[in-house]
N, C-alpha and C positions, 0 to 999 in steps of 0.2 A: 399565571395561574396554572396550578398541577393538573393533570388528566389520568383516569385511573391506566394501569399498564395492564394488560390483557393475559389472560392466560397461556391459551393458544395460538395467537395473532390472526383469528378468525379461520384457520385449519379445524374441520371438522375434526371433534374428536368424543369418544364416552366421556360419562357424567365421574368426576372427581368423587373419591374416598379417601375417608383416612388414611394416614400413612402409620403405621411404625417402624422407625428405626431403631437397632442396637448395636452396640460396637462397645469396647473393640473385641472381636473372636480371633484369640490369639493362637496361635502353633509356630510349636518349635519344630521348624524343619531342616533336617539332619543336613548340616555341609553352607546353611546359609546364613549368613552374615548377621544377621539379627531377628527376629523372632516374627512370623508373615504377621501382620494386622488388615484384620477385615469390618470393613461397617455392612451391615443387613438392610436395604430399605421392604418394607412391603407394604402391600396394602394389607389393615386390618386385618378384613375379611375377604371371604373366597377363597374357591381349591382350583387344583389344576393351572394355579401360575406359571407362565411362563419365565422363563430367567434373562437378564443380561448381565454380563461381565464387563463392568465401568472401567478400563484404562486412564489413568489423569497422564498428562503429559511429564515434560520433565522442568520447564522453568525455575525462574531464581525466586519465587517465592517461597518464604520459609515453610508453610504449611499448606497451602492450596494444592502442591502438588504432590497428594496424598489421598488417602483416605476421607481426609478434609474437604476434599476442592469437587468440582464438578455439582455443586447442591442445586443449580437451578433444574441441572438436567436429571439430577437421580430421584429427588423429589416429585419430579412432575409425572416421571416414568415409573414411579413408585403408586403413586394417586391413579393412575391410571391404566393398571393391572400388573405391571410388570414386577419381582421380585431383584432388585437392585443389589449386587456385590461387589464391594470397592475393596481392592487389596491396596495399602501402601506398599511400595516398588520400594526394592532399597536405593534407588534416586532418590527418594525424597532427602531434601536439602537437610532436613529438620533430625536424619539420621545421622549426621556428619560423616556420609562414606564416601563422597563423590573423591575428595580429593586425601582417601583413605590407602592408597597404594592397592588398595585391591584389582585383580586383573583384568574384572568387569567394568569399573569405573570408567569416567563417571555415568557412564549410560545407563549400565547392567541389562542392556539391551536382552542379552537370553535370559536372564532369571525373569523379565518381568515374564516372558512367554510362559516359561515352566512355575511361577505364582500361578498363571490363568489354569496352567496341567494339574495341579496341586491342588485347588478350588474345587475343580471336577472331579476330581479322586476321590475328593471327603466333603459330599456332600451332606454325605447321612450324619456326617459330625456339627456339619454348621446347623441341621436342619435341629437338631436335638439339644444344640447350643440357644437357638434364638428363641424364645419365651413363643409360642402360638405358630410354631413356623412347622412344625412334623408333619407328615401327609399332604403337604400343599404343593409341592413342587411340580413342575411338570418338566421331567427331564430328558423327553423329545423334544423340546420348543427350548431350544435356549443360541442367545444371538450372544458377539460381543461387541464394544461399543468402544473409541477410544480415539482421543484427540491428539494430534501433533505428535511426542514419540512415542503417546497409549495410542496413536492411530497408526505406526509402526510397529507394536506388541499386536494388535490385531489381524494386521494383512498379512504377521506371519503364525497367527491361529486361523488364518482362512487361507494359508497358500501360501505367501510370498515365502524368500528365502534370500538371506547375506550369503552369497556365493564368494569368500575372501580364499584366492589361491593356498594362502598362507596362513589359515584358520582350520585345524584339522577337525573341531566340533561343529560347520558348517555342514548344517542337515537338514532338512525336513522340520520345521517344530510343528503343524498342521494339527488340529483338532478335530474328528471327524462329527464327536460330541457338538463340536458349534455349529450351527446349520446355515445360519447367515449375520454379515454384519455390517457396521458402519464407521469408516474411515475418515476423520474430519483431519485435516490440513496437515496428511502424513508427510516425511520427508518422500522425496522422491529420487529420481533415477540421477544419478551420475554420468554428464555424458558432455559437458564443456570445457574448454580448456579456459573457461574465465568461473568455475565451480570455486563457491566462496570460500571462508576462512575457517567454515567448520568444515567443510569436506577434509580438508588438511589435518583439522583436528582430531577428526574422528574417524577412525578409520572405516568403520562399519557404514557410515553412509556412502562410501564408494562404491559397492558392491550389492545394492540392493536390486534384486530381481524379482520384478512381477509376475514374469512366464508361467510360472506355476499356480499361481493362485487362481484356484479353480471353483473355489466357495460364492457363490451370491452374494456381492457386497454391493452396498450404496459410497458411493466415496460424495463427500462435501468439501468444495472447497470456496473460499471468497474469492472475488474479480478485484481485492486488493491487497491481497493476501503476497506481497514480493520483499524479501527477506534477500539482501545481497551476497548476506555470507555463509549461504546456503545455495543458492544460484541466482542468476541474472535470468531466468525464464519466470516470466509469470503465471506458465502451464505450470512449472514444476509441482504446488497441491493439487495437481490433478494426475497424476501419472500413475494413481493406483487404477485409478481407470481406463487412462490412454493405452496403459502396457499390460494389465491382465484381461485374459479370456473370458468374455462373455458367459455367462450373463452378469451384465454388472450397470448400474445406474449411478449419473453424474445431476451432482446438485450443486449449480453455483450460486450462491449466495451475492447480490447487488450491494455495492457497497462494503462487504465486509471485511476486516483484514483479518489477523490470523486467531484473533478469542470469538468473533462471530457477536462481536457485540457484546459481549460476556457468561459466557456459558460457563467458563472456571470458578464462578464465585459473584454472588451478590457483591456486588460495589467494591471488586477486586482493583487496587491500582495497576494492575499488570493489562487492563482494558483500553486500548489504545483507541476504541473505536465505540463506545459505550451506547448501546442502544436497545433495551430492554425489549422491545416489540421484535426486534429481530430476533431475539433470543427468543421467544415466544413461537415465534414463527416457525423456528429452524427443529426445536425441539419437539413441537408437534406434526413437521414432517416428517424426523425419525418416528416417533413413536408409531405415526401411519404406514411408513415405509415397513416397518419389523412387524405389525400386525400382519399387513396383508402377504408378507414370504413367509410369515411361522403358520397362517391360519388361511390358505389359500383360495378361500373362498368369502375373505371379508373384503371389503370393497375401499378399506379403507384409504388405501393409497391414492387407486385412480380418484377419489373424492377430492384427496388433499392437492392430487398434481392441477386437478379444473380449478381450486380455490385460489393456487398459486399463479396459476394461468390467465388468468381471469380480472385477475387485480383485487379478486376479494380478501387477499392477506394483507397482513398490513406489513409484514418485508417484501419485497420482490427478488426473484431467483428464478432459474431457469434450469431442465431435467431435459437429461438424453439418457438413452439407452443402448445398449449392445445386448 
């Protein structure tokens, strides 16, 4: 017998609204590979929204990771105040540039950062783009958000940095516009001599450095989350937090491996761990967590940490801090 799936997974949270989405909000930007694509979520109604900037990761799905993918978490963030902008990355599979000879490939690890710089630049374009979206914005309050290597595009719009000897555009890509954000199962630090078979691959994962990230981030990661050709340490999704400067909050997730249950996509096959209620759970701790660092006086978060605490969610996960 079926059981209905929950919204929130018993995380306190505000009352749901409509959403509207529109996409795609196209620009041609000068020097880049194909043309930026943006989806818009919001709520209806209401002024004064606050913003996130959705990273999708980079996986072998043709379309999920894109502008496509992430819908349980941009919709629910959408319903429940936040103003949702999804750039497709020119990773995405469904571009065919990964294995394009471009010198970015197939990561394009810096363009996705400067998509996020690009976004902020021309907001008054997208705002006058999206049918009912003019005057709403609220562009002090704005987080970013981003899983796996969109949780890599974000730790370095809050601070981190690829420190490659032999990369002379190794710099700073830092957004002082973003105010805080959320890192779910970034790659991490470099630092074994048994570092797997993408480290070799790639070279930008040898060199990433947290020291700098000095932004207020929440890093998420699963207590199942261990990927061998990436490293043999099962801390390594947490090293955005072990290695950047406070203030910064760790969420680990019980159970989850590296989609958290499926936050990439409704009944995505790349879900190795499929469990709706954790998705529920995980995505109304962010949306608590970015309430209460953009709106310092909601209480939102300590609500959601007692719920989680407590056993009244219905995932289980564990929160530290620095």
């Amino acid at each position: 017998m079926s059981t209905a799936i929950s919204e929130a997974g018993n995380i306190p949270v505000n009352a749901a609204t409509p959403v509207v989405t529109y996409s795609p909000v196209v620009f041609d930007v000068p020097g880049r590979a194909a043309p930026l694509e943006i989806k818009v979520s919001a709520p209806a109604t209401g002024t004064d929204l606050p913003i996130i900037l959705l990273s999708h990761g980079h996986g072998e799905t043709n379309f999920i990771a894109s502008l496509h993918g992430n819908a349980p978490m941009a919709g629910f963030y959408a319903a429940h105040g936040f103003v949702v902008v999804q750039p497709t990355h020119l990773d995405d599979k469904a571009l065919g540039l990964r294995d394009s000879g471009h010198p970015e490939a197939p990561m394009f690890w810096r363009s996705r950062v400067t998509d996020m710089h690009f976004i902020l630049d021309h907001l008054d374009e997208i705002e006058a783009t999206v049918p009912g979206l003019a005057g709403r914005l609220d562009r002090d309050r704005i987080a970013a958000v981003g899983h796996s290597l969109g949780g890599h595009t974000t730790s370095m719009l809050l601070g981190s940095r690829v420190d490659d000897p032999e990369d002379p555009q190794t710099g700073d890509l830092s957004d002082p516009r973003i105010k805080v954000g959320v890192i779910l199962a970034s790659p991490g630090v470099s630092d074994e001599p048994t570092d797997g078979v993408m480290m070799q691959r790639v070279r930008m994962l040898r060199f990433i450095n947290f020291d700098t990230m000095t932004t207020p981030a929440l890093v998420v990661a699963g207590d199942k989350d261990l990927n061998e050709n990436f490293s043999t340490r099962l801390s390594y999704r947490s090293d955005a937090y072990t290695h950047a400067p406070a203030p910064k909050t760790l969420l680990t997730m019980h159970g989850a491996e590296h989609i958290f249950g499926g936050i990439t996509g409704f009944d995505t096959v790349e879900t190795t761990d499929e469990d709706p209620e954790r998705v529920a759970t995980l995505r109304a701790m962010i949306w608590a967590y970015l309430r209460s660092a953009l709106y310092p006086d909601d209480k939102a978060w300590p609500a959601a940490v007692e719920a989680l605490e407590s056993g009244a969610a219905t995932s289980s996960g564990t929160v530290e801090s620095k």
